[in-house]
Legacy VTK file of the C-alpha trace (Angstrom):
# vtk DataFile Version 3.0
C-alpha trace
ASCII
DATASET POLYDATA
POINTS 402 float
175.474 134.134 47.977
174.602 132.797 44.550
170.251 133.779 44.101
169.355 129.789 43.432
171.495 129.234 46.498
169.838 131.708 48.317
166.537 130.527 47.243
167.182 127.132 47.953
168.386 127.956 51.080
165.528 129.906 52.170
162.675 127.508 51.321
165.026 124.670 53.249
164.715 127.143 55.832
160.771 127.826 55.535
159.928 124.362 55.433
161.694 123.295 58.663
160.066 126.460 60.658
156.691 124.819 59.235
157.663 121.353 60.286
158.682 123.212 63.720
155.426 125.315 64.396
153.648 122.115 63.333
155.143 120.174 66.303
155.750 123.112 68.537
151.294 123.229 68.093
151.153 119.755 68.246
152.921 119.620 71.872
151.477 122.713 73.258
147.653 121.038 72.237
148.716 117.547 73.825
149.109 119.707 77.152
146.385 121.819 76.866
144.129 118.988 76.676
145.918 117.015 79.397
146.264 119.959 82.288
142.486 119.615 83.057
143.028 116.094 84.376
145.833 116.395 85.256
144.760 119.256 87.876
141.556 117.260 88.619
143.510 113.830 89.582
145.772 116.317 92.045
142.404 117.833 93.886
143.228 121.297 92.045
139.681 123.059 92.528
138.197 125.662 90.430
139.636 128.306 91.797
142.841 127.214 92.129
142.924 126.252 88.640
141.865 129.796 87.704
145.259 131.040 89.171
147.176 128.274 87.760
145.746 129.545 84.047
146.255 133.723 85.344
149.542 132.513 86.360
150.446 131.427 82.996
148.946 134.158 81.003
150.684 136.589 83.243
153.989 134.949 82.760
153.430 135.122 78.698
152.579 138.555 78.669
155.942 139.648 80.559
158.044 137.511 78.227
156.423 138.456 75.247
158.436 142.109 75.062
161.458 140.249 76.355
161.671 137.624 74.015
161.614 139.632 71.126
163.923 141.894 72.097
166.353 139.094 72.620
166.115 137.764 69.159
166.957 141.531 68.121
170.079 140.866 70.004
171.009 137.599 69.552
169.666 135.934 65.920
166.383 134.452 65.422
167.967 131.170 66.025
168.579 131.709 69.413
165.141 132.909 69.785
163.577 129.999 68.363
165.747 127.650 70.238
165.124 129.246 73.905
161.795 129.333 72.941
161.566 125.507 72.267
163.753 124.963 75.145
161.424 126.555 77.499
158.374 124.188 76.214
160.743 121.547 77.070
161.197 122.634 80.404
157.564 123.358 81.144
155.779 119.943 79.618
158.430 118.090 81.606
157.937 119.174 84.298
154.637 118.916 84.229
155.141 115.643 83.604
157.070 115.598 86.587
154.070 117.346 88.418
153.007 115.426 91.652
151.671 117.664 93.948
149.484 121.136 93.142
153.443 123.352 93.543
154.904 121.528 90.921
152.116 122.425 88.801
152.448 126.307 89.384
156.207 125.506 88.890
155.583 124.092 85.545
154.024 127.343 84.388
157.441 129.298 85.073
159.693 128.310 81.773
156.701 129.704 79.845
158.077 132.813 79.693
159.896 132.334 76.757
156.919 130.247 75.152
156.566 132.259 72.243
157.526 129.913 69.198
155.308 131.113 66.992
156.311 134.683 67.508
159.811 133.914 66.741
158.586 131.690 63.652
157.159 134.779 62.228
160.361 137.104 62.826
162.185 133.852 60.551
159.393 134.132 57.831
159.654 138.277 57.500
163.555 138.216 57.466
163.168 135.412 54.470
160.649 136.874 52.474
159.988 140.328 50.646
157.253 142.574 51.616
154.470 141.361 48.593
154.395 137.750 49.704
154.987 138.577 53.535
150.990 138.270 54.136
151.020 135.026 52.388
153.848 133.800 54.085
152.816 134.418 57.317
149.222 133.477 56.869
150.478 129.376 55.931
152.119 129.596 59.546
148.669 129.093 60.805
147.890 126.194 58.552
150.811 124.295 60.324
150.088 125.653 63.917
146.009 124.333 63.005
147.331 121.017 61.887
149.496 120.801 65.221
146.011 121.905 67.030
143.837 118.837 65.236
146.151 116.685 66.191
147.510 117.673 69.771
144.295 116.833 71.675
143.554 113.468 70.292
146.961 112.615 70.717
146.886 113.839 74.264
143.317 112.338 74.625
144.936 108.477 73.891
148.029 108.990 75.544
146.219 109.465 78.343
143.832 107.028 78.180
146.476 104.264 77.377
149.128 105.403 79.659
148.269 108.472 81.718
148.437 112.305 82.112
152.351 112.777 83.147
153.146 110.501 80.044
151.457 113.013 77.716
153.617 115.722 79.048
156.912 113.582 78.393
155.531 113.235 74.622
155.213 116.944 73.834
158.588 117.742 75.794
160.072 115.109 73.194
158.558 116.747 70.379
159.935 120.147 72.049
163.751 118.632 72.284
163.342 117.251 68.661
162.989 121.086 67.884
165.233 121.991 69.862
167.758 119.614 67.724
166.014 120.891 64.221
166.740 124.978 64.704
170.480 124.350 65.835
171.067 122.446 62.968
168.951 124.094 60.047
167.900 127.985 61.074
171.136 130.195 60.516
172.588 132.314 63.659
170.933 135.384 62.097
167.994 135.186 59.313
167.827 139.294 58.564
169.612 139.462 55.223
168.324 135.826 53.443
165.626 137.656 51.388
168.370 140.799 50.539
171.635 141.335 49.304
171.619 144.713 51.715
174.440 144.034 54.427
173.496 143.069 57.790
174.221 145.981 60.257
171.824 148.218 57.758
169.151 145.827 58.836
170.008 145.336 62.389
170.355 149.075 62.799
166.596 149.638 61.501
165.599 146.505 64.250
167.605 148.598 67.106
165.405 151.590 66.324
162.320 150.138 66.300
162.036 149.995 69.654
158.263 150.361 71.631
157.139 153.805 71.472
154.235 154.281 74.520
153.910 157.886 73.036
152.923 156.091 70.110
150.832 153.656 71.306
148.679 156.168 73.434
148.600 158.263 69.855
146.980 155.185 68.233
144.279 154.881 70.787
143.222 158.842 70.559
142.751 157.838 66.465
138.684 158.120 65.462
137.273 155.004 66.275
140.142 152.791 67.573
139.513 153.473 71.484
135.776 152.283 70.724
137.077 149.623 68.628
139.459 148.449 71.313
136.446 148.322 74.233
134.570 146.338 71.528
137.581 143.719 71.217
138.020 143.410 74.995
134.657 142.932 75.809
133.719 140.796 72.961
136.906 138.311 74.548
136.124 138.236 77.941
133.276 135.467 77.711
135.008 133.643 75.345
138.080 133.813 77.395
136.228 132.426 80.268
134.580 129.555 78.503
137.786 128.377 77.135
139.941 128.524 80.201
137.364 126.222 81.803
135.995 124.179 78.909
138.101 121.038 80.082
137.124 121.562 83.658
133.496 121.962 82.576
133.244 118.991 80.054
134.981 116.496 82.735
132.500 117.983 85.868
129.208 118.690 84.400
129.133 116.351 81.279
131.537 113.656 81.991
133.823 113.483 79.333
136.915 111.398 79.441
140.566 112.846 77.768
140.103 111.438 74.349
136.251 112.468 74.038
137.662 116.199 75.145
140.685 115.737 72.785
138.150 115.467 69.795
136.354 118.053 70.564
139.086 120.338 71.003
140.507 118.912 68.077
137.049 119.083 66.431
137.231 122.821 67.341
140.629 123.138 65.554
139.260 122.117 62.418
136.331 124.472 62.553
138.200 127.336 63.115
140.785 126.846 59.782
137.919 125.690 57.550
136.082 129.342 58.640
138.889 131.363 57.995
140.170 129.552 54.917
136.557 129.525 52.930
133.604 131.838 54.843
135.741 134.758 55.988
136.611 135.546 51.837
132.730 134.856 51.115
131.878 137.713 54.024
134.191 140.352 53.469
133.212 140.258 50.016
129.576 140.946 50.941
129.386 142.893 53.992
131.718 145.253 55.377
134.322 144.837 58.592
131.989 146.749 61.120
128.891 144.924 60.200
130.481 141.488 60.358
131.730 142.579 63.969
128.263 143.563 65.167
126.821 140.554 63.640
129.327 138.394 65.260
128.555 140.119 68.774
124.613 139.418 68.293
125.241 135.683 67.539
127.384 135.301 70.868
124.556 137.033 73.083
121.989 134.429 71.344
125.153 131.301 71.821
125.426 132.365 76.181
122.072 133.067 76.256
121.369 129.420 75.338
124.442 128.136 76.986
122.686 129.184 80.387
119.137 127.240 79.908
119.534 124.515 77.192
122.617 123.238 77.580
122.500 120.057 80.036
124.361 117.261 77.662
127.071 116.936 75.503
125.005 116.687 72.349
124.123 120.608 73.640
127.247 121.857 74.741
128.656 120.508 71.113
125.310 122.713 68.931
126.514 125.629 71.425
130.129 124.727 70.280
129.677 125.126 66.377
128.611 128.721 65.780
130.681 129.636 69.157
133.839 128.715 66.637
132.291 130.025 63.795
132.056 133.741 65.638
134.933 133.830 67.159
137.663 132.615 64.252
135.521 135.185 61.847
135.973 138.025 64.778
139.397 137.337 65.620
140.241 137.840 61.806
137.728 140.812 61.443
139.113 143.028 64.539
142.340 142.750 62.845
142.147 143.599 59.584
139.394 146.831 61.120
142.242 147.773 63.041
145.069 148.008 60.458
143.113 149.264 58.186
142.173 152.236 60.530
145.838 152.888 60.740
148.422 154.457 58.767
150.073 151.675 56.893
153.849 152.324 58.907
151.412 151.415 62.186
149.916 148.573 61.338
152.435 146.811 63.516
151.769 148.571 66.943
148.470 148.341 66.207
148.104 144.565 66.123
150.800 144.906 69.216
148.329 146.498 70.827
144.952 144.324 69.623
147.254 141.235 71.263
147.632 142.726 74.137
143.752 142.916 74.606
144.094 139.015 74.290
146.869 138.659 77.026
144.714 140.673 79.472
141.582 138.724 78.734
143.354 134.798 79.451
144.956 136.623 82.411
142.071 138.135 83.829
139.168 135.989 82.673
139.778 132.615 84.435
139.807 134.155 87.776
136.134 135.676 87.402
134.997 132.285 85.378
136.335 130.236 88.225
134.659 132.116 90.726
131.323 132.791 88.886
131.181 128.169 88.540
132.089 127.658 91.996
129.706 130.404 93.271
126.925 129.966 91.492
127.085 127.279 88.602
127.524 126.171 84.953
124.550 128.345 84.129
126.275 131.727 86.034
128.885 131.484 82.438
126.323 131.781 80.352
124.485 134.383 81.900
127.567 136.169 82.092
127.957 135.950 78.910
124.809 137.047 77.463
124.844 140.507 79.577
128.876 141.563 78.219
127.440 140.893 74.641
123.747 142.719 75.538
125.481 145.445 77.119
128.386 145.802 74.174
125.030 145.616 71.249
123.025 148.544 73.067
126.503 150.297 73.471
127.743 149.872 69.833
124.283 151.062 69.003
123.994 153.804 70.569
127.458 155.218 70.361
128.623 153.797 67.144
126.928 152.926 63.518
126.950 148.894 62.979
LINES 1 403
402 0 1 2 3 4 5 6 7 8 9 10 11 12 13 14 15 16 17 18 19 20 21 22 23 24 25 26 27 28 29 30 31 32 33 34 35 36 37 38 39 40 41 42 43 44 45 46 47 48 49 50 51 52 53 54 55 56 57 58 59 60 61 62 63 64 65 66 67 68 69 70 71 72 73 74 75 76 77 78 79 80 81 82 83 84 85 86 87 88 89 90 91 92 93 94 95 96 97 98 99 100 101 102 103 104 105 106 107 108 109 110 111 112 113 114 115 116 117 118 119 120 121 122 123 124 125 126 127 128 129 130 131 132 133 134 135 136 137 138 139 140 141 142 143 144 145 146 147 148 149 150 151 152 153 154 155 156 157 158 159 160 161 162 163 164 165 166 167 168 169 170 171 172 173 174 175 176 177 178 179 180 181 182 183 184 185 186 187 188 189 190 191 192 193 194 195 196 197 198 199 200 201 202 203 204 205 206 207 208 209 210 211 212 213 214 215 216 217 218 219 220 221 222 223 224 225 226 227 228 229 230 231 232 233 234 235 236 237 238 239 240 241 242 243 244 245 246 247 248 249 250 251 252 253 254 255 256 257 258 259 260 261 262 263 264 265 266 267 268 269 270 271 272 273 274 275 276 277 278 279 280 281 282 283 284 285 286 287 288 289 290 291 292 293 294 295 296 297 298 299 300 301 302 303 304 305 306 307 308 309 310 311 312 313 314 315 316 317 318 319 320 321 322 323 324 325 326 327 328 329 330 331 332 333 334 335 336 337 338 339 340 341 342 343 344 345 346 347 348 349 350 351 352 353 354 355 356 357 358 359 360 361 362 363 364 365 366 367 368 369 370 371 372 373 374 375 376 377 378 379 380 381 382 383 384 385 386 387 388 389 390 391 392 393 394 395 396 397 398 399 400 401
């Protein structure tokens, strides 16, 4: 192909996986925001609920290796398009969700949920590796656009109409997708950003396959195992508090959808303003490690105020704004620690392996969270809370050097 062609071509290509991840956020936010009510106007209690959110994070963390194995396979059209398909399929039917089985049911076509993953696969395979970081770093721009405006969307939907109309909207958005990648994204994407033929790239893909001999190598490295235990219990309280947020703000503040939908998309907003402007101002200043234990200290201080001065929403919304702050600077920070403590050729399985921290936390976390409310109360979360990130500071101190 002719190079302006094929640069044409390949920013035609970029914007409409933008314009994609946008809505593909966009919908996924509009149901976030709506399952909470949805599950409370079907008598879902807490503890159900905690299954229904283990039940999805489960089913994500078994597609996750098979999805991308498929787009190996198959093109990263076909990936993108099952992918969008199965968002279809889950928002309608939760939109066709009547009774608590449906609901579960709806969680099922989330397996192959994982737009943004193959978003990123179409980014690498169109640009070179100097402005890869770049590239992929504006996917979160759209996906935190999609995130501002999926709640309040949601949130007025809901309030206008009702919950199962919300779903219908982000299963549109889904289909309209659906419609954009078959008729844009080319069958295969590997060879856009080179003139090298195809089957030289696909054969590198094939062999790139997941190496547990590998992975089990990374952990022994100086510092990563600790590292790791940091990450996992640094997520677990967070993981908690999210997975119930909704539940919470409906239950023990009274919030209707739209005031929840501005929060969350209030949230949204927080979190790309910190990691576009005051993550660059702190790793400037301080290094990775220190940020990290700084970040942990601030959390214990956040639950430890979550469990005794937080009784309104003008409370829960102070505990809100540095409980953002913390975690979008951490999320960032544990990263960039990680790869950096790598070899450069494994940065890859080691942020395979940092996500998979994640997956375990949303799968794990909303069962203890929903047991720990209906036990024993709002204030049982923050007390939680505060002992993980007490126990984690006088661990890191004594084991490791801030």
């Amino acid at each position: 192909m002719d190079p302006k062609k094929r640069k044409a071509a390949i920013k035609y290509i970029i914007y409409t996986i933008h314009f994609n991840i946008f809505l593909y956020s966009t919908a996924y936010w509009i149901q976030t925001g709506v399952l909470p009510f949805l599950s409370k106007k079907l008598q879902v209690n807490l503890v159900t609920f905690g299954y229904l959110q283990t039940t999805f994070s489960v089913i994500q963390l078994i597609g996750g290796p098979i999805y991308g194995r498929y787009g190996d396979l198959v093109g990263t059209r076909a990936a993108l398009m099952i992918a969008f398909i199965g968002a279809a399929f889950t928002y309608g039917l939760l939109g066709l969700a009547y009774s608590i089985p449906l609901l579960f049911l709806s969680r099922l076509p989330s397996i192959f949920l994982h737009a943004m993953h193959g978003a990123q696969m179409v980014i690498s395979d169109c640009s070179s590796g100097d402005e890869r970081a770049g590239a992929l770093g504006k996917l979160g721009l759209s996906y935190g656009l999609g995130m501002i405006l999926g709640p309040m969307v949601g949130g007025v939907i809901t309030r206008r109409f009702n919950e199962q109309s919300a779903a219908f909207v982000a299963c549109f958005l889904s289909v309209v997708s659906v419609v954009s990648i078959f008729l844009v994204i080319p069958e295969k994407t590997k060879t856009l950003a080179t003139s090298a033929p195809e089957t030289s790239v696909e054969s590198e893909s094939k062999d790139s396959l997941l190496n547990i001999s590998k992975l089990i190598e990374l952990l022994k490295l100086p510092g990563i195992g600790f590292l790791m235990i940091i990450k996992l219990a640094f997520g677990f309280p967070l993981g908690i508090f999210n997975s119930l947020f909704s539940l919470v703000a409906i239950d023990e503040f009274g919030l209707n959808p739209e005031q929840n939908g501005l929060i969350l998309s209030f949230t949204g907003l927080l979190g790309m303003l910190v990691q576009g402007f005051l993550i660059e101002m702190l790793t400037k200043r301080y290094d990775d490690k220190k940020i990290l234990f700084g970040c942990v200290v601030v959390q214990s201080i956040v639950y430890l105020s979550m469990s005794y001065f937080v009784s309104s929403i003008i409370g829960l919304c102070l505990v809100i704004v540095p409980q953002v702050i913390v975690s979008s600077i951490a999320n960032v920070i544990f990263s960039s620690t990680l790869t950096k403590s790598v070899p450069a050729a494994d940065n890859g399985a080691m942020l395979g392996l940092s996500y998979s921290t994640d997956a375990f936390v949303n799968a794990i976390a909303p069962l203890i969270g929903s047991y720990l409310l209906s036990s024993f109360g709002w204030f049982s979360i923050g007390l939680f809370g505060f002992g993980i990130y007490s126990i984690t500071i006088i661990s890191w101190t004594l084991f490791s050097q801030p």
